[in-house]
matplotlib code that plots the C-alpha trace (Angstrom):
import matplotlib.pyplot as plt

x = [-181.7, -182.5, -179.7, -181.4, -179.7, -182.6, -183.2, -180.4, -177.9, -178.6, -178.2, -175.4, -173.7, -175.0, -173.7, -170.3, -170.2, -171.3, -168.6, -165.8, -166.6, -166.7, -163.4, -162.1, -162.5, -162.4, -160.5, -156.9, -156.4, -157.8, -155.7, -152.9, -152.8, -153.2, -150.4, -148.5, -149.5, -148.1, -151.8, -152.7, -156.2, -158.7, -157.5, -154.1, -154.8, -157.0, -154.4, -152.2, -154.7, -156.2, -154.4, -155.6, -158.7, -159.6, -161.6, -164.7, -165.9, -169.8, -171.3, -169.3, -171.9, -172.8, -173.1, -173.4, -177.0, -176.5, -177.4, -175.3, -172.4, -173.8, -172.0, -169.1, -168.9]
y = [14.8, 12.3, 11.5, 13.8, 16.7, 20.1, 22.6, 24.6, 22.2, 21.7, 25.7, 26.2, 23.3, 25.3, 28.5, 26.5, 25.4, 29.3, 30.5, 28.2, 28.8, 32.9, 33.0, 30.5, 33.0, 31.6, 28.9, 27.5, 27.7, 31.0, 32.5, 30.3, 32.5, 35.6, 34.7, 34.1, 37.1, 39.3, 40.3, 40.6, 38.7, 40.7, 40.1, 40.7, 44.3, 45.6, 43.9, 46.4, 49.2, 48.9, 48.9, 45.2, 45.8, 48.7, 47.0, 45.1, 42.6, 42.9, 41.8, 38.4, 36.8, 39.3, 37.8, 39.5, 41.5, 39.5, 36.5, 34.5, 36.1, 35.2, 32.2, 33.6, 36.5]
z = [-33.9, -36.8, -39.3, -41.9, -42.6, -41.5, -44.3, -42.5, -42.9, -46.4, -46.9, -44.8, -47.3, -50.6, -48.9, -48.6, -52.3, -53.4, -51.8, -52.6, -56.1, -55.5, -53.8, -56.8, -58.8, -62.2, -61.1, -60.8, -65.2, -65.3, -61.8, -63.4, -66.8, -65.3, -63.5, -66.5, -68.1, -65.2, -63.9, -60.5, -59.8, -58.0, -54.2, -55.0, -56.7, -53.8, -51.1, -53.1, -52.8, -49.3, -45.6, -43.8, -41.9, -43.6, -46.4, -45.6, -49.0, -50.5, -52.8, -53.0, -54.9, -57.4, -61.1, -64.3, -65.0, -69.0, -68.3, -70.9, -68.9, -65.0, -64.8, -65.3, -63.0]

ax = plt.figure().add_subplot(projection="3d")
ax.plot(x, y, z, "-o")
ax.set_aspect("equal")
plt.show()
């Protein structure tokens, strides 16, 4: 195999940096003051709401149908 990366590698490294940022969500300053505020951030509500393994995730990537407000959904 040549030192290239193949289209798949380059998606499956896109796929990684999508993700990363979904599961951020919002970032460390904006988990950080819900925090402070006494919120629970999305996990942490439906970890309250759900038994484990009986809630399977969709949708991870979803964004905001405004599109001023996609990036930050």
């Amino acid at each position: 195999m040549s030192e290239e990366k193949t289209d798949l590698e380059n998606r499956l490294e896109e796929y990684e940096v999508h993700l990363e940022k979904a599961l951020g969500m919002g970032g460390p300053a904006k988990l950080a003051k819900r925090k402070e505020q006494g919120q629970l951030n999305a996990r942490e509500r439906i970890d309250c709401l759900v038994d484990d393994g009986s809630f399977v995730e969709s949708g991870l990537f979803g964004t905001s149908s405004f599109a001023k407000d996609a990036d930050n959904t």
